[in-house]
C-alpha positions as a Python dict, from the first residue, in 0.01 Angstrom:
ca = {
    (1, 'X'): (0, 0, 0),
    (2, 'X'): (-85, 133, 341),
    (3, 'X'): (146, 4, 630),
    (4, 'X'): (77, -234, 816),
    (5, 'X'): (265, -312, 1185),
    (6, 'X'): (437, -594, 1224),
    (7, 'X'): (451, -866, 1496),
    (8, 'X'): (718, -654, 1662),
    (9, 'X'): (579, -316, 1563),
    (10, 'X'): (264, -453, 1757),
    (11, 'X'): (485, -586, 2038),
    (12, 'X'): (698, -295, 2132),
    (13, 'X'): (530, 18, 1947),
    (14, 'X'): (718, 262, 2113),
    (15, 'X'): (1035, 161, 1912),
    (16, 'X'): (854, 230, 1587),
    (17, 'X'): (686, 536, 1707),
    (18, 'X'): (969, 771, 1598),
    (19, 'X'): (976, 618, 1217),
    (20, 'X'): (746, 719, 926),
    (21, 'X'): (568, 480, 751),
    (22, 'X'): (857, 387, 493),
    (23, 'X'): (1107, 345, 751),
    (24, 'X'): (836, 150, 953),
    (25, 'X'): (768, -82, 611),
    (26, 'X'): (1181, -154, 570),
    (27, 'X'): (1239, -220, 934),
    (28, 'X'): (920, -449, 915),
    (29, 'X'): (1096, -591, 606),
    (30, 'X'): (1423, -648, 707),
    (31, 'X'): (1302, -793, 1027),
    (32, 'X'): (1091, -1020, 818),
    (33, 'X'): (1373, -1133, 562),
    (34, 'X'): (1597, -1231, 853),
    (35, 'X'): (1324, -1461, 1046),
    (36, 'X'): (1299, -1704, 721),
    (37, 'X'): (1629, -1704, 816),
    (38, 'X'): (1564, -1859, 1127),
    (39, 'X'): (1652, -1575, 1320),
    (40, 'X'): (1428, -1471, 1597),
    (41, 'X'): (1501, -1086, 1703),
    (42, 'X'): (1448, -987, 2069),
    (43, 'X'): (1395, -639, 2189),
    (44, 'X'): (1744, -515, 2159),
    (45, 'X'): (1811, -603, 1814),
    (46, 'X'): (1487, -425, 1707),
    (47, 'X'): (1610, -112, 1884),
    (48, 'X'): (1939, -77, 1690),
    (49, 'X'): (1780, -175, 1386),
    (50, 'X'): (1538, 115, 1437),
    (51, 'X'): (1808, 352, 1556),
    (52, 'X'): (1984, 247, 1250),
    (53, 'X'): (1714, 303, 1019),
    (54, 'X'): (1649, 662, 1228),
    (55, 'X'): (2069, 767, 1138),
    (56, 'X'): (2132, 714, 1581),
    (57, 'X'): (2369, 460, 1448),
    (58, 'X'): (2620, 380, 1131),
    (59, 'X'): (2592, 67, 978),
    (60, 'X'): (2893, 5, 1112),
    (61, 'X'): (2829, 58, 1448),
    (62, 'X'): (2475, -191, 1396),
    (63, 'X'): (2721, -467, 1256),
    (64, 'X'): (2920, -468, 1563),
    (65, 'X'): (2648, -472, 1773),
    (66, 'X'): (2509, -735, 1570),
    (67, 'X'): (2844, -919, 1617),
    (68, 'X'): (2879, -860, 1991),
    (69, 'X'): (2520, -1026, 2006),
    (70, 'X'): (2625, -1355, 1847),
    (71, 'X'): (3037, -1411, 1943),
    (72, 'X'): (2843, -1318, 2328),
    (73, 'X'): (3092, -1033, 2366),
    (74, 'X'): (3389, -1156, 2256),
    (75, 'X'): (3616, -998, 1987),
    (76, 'X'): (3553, -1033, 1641),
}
């Protein structure tokens, strides 16, 4: 099945540019899983998703940005 972008692939294309179109379909997915979750993603956490997908970024380093995100700073 041929990929197809996204709502945020379609809103920010330049952060999607850099992925092929597996690594487009799993960012598209994971981004996807987590909004039935109730969680809407804004630019930034599209970005380190990507750059995590891309090898920029560890897990690791995605989770603590992740974490940063929703304690709003504060140690975890």
């Amino acid at each position: 099945m041929a990929y197809e972008p996204c709502r945020y692939a379609q809103r920010w294309p330049e952060l999607f540019e850099p992925l092929d179109d597996a690594q487009k379909q799993r960012v598209s997915d994971a981004l996807a899983n987590n909004r039935l979750e109730g969680w809407e993603p804004q630019r930034d956490d599209v970005a380190d998703l990507v750059d995590c997908e891309l090898g920029r970024i560890d897990v690791a380093e995605y989770v603590r940005r992740t974490m940063t995100k929703v304690t709003g700073g504060g140690a975890v």
